[in-house]
PDB file of N, CA, C and O in Angstrom:
ATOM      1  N   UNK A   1      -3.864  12.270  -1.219  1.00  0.00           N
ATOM      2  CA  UNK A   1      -2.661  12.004  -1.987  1.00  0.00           C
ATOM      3  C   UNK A   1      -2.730  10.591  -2.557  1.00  0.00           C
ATOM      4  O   UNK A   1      -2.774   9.543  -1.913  1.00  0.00           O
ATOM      5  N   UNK A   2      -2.732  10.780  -4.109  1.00  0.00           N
ATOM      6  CA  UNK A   2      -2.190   8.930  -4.738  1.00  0.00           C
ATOM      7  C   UNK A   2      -1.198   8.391  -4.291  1.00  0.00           C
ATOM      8  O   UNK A   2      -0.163   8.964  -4.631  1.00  0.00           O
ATOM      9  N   UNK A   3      -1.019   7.229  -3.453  1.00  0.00           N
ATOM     10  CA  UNK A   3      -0.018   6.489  -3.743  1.00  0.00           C
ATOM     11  C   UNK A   3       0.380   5.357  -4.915  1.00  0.00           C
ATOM     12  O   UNK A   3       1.521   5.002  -5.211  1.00  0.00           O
ATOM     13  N   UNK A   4      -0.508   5.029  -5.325  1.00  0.00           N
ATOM     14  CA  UNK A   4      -0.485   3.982  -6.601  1.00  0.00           C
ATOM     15  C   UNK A   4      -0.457   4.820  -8.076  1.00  0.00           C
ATOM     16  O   UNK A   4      -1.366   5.522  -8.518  1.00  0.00           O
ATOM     17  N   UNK A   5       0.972   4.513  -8.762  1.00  0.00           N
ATOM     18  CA  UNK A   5       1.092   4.955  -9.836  1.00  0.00           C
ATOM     19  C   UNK A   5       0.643   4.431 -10.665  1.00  0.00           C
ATOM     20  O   UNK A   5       0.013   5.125 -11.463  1.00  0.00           O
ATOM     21  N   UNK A   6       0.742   2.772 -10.934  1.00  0.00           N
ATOM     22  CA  UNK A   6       0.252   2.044 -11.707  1.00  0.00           C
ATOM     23  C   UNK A   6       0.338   0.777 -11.739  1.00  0.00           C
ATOM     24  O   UNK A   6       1.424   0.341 -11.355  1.00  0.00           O
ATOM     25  N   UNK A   7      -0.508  -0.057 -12.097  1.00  0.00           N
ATOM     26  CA  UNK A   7      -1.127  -1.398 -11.408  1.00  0.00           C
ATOM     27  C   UNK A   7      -1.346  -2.434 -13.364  1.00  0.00           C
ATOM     28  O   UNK A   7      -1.938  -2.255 -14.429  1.00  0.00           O
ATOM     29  N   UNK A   8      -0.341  -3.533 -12.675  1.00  0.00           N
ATOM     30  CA  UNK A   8      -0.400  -4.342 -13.900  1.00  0.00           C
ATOM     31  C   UNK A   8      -0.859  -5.572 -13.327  1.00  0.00           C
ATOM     32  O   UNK A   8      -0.591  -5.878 -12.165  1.00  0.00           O
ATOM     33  N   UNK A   9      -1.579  -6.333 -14.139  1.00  0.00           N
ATOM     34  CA  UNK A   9      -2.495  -7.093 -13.598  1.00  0.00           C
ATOM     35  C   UNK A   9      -2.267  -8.547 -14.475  1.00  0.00           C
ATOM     36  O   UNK A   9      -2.974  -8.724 -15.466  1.00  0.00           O
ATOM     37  N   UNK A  10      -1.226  -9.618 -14.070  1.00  0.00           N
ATOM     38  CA  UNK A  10      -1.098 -10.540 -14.799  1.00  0.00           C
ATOM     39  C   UNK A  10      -1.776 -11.980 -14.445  1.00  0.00           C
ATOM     40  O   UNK A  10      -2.683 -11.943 -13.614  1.00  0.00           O
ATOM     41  N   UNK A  11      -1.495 -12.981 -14.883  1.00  0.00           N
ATOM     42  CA  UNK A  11      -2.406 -13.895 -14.313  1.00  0.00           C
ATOM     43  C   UNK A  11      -2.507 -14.684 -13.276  1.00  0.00           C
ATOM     44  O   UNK A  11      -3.373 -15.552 -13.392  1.00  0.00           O
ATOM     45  N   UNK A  12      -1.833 -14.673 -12.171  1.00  0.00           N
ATOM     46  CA  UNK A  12      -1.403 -14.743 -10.901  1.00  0.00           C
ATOM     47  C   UNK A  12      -1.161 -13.484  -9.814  1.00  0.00           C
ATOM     48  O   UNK A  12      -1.704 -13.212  -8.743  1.00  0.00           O
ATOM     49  N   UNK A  13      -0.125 -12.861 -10.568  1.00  0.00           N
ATOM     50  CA  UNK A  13      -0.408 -11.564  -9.822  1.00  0.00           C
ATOM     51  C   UNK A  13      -0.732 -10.407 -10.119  1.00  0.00           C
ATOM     52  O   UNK A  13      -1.320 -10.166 -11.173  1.00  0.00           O
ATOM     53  N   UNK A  14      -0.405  -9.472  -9.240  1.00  0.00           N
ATOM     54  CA  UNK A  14      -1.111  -7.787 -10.133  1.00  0.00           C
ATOM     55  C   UNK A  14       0.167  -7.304  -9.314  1.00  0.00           C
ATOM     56  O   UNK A  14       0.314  -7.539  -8.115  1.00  0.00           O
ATOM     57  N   UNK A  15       1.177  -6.520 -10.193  1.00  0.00           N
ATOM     58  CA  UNK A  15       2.372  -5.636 -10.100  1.00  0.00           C
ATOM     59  C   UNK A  15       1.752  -4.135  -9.872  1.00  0.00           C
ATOM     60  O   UNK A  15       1.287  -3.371 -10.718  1.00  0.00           O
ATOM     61  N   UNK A  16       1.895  -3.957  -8.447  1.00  0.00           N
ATOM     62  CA  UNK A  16       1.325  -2.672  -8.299  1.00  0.00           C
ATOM     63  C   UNK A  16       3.078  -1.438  -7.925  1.00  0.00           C
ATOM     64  O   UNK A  16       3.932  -1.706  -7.080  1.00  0.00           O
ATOM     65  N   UNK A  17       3.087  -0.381  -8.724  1.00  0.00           N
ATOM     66  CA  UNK A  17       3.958   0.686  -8.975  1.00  0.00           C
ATOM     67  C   UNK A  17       3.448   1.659  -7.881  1.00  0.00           C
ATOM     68  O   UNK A  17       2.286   2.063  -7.840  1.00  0.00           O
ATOM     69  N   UNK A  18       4.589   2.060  -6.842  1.00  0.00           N
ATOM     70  CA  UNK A  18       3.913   3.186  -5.561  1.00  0.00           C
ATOM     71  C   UNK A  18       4.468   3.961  -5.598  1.00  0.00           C
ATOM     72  O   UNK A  18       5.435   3.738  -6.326  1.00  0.00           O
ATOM     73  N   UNK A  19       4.472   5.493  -4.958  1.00  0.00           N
ATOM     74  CA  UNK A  19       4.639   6.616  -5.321  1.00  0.00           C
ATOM     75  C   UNK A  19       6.068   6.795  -3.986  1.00  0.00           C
ATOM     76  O   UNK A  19       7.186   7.303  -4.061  1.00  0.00           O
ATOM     77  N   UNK A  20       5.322   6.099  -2.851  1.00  0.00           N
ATOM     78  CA  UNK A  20       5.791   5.608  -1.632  1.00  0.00           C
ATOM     79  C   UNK A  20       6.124   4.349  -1.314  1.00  0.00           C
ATOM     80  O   UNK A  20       5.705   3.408  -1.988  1.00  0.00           O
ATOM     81  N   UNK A  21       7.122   4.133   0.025  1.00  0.00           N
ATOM     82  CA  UNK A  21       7.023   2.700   0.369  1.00  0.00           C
ATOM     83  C   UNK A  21       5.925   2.304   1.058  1.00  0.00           C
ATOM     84  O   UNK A  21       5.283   3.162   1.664  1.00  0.00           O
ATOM     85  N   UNK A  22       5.512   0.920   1.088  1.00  0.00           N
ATOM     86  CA  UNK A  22       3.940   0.926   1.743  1.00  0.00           C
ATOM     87  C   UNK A  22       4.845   0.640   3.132  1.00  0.00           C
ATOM     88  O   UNK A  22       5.993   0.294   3.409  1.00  0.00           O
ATOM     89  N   UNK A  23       3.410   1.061   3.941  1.00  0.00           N
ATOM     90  CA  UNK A  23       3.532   0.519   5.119  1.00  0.00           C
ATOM     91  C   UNK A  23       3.645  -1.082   5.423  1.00  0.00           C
ATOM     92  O   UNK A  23       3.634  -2.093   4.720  1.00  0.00           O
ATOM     93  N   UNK A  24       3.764  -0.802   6.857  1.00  0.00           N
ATOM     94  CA  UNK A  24       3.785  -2.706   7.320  1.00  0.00           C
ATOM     95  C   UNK A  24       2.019  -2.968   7.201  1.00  0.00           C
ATOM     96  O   UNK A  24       1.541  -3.885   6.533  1.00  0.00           O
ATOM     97  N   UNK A  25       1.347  -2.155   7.842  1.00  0.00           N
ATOM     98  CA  UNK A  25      -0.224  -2.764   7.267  1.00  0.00           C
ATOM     99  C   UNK A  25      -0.808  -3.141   6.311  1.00  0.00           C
ATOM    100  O   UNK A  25      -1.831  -3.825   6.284  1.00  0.00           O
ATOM    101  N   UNK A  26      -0.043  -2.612   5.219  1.00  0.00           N
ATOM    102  CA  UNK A  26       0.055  -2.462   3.513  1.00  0.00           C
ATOM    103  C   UNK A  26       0.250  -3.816   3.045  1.00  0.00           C
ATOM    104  O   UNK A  26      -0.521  -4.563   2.441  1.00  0.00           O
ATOM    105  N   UNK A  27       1.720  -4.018   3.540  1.00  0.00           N
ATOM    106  CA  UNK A  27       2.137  -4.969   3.470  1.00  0.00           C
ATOM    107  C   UNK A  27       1.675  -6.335   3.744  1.00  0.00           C
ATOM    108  O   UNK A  27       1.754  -7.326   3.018  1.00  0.00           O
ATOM    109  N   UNK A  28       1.095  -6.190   5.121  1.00  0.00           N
ATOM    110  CA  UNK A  28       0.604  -7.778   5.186  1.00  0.00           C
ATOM    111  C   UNK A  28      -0.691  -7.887   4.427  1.00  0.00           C
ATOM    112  O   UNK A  28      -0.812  -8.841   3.658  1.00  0.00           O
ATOM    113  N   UNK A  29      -1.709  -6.989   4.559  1.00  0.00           N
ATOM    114  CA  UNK A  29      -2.880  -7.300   4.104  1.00  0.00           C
ATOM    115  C   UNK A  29      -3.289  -7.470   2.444  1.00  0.00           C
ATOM    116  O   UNK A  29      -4.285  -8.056   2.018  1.00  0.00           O
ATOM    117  N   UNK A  30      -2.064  -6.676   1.504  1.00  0.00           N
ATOM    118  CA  UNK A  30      -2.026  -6.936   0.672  1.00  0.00           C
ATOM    119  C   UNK A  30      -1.536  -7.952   0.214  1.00  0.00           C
ATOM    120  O   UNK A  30      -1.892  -8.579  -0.784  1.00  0.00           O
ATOM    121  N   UNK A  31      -0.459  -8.217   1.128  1.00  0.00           N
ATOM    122  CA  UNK A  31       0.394  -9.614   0.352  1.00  0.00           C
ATOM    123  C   UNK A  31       1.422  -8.971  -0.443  1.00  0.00           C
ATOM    124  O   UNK A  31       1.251  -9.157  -1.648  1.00  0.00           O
ATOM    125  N   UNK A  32       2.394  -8.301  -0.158  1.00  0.00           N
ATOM    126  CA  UNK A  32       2.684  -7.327  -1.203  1.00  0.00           C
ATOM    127  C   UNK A  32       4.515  -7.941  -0.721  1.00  0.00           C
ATOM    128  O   UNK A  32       4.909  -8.251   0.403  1.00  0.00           O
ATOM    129  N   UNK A  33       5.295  -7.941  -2.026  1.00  0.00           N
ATOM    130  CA  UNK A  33       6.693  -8.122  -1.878  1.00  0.00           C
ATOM    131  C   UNK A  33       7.581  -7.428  -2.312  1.00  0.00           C
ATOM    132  O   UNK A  33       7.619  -7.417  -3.542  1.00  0.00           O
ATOM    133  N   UNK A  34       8.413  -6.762  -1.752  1.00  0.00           N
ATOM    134  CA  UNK A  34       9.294  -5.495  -2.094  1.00  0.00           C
ATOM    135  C   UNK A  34      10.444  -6.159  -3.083  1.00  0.00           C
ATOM    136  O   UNK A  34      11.225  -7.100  -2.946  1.00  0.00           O
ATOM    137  N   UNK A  35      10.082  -4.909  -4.486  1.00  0.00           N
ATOM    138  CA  UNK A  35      11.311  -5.669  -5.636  1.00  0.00           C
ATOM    139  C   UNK A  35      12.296  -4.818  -5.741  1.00  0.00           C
ATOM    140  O   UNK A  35      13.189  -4.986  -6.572  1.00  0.00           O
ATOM    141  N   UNK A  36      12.254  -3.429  -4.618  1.00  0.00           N
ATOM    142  CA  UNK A  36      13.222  -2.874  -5.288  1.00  0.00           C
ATOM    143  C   UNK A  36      12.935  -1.168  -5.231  1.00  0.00           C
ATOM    144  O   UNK A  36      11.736  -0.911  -5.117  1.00  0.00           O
ATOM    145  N   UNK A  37      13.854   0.050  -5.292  1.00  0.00           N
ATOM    146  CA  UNK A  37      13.628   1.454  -5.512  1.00  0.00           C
ATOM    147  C   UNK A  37      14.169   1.905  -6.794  1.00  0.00           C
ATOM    148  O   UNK A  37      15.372   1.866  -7.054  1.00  0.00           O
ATOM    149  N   UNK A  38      13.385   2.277  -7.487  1.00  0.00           N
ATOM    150  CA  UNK A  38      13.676   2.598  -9.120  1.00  0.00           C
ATOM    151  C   UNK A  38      12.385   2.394 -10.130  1.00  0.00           C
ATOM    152  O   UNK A  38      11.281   1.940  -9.831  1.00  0.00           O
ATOM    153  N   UNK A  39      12.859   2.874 -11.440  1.00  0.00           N
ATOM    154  CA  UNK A  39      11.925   2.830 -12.298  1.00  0.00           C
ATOM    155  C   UNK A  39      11.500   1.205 -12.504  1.00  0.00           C
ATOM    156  O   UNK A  39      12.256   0.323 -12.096  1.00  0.00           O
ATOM    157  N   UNK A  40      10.078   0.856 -13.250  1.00  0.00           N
ATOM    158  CA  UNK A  40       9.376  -0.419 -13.744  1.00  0.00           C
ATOM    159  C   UNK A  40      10.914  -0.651 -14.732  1.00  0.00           C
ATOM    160  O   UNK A  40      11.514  -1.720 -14.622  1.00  0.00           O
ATOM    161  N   UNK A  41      11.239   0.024 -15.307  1.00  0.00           N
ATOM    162  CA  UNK A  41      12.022  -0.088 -16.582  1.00  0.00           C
ATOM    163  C   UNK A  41      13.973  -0.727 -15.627  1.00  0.00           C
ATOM    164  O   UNK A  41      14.956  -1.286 -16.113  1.00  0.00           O
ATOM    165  N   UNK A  42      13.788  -0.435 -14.775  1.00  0.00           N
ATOM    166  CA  UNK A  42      15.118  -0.761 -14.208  1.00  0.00           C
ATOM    167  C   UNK A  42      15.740  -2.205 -14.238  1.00  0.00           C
ATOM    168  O   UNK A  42      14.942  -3.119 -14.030  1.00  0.00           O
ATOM    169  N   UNK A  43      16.924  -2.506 -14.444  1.00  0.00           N
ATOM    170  CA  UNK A  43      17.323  -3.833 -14.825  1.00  0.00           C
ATOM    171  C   UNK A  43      17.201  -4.532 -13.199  1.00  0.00           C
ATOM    172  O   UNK A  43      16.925  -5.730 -13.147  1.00  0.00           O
ATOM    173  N   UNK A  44      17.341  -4.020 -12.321  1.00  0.00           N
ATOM    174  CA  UNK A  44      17.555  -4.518 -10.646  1.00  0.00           C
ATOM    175  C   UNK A  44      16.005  -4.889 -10.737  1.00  0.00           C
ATOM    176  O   UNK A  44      15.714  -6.058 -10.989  1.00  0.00           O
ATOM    177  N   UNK A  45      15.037  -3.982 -10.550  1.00  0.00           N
ATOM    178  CA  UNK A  45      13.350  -4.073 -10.575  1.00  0.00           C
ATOM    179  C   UNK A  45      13.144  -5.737 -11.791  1.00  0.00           C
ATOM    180  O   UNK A  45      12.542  -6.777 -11.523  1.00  0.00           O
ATOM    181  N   UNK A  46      13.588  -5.521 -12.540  1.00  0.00           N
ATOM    182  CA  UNK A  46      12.819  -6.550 -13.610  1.00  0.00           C
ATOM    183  C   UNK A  46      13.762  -7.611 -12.595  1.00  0.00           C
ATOM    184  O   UNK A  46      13.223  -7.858 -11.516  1.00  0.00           O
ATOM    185  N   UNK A  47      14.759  -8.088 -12.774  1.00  0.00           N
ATOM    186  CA  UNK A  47      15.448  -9.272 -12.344  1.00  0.00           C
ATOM    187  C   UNK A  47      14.245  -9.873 -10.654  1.00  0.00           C
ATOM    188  O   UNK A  47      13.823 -11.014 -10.467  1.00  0.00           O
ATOM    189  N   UNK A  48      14.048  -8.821  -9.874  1.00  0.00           N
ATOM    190  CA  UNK A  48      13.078  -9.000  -8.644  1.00  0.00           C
ATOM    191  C   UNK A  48      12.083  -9.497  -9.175  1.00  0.00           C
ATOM    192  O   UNK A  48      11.552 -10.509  -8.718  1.00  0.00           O
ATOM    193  N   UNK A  49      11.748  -9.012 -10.003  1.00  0.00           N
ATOM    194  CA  UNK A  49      10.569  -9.559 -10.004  1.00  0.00           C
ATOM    195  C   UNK A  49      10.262 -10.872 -10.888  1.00  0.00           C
ATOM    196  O   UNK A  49       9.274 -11.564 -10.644  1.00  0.00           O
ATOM    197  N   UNK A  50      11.078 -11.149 -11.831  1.00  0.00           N
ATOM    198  CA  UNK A  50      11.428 -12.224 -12.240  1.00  0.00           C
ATOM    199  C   UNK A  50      11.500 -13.330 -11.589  1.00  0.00           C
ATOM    200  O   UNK A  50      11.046 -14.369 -12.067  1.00  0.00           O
ATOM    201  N   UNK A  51      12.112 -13.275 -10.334  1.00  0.00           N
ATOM    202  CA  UNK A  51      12.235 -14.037  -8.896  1.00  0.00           C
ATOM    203  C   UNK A  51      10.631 -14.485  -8.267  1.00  0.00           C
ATOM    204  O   UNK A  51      10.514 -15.399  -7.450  1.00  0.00           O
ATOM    205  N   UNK A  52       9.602 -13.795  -8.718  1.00  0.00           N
ATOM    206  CA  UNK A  52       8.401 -13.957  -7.802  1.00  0.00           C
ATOM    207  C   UNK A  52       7.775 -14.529  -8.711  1.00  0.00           C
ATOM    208  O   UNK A  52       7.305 -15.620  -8.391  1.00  0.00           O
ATOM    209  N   UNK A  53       7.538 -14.078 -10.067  1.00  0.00           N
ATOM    210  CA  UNK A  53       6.331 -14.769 -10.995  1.00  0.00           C
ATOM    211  C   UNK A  53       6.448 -15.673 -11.597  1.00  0.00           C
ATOM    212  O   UNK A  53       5.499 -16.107 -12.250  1.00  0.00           O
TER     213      UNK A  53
END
């Protein structure tokens, strides 16, 4: 099963889109920071992530 829908890759970070929530192993080893449940296109999602980059 895919979990990765789609992976944007900017110049610091790479915005990865999941199908699922990751796990806690996921989590640490990736480095990964939760922006949110909803579409890339969502006004809540963009404002999160606005916050990190």
């Amino acid at each position: 099963m895919r979990v990765v829908m789609s992976v944007q890759i900017k110049k610091n970070v790479s915005i990865v889109e999941m199908t699922r929530e990751a796990t806690p192993k996921e989590i640490d080893a990736c480095k990964l920071v939760y922006c949110g449940h909803g579409s890339w296109k969502d006004k809540h999602i963009q404002e999160n992530v606005e916050r990190y980059i």
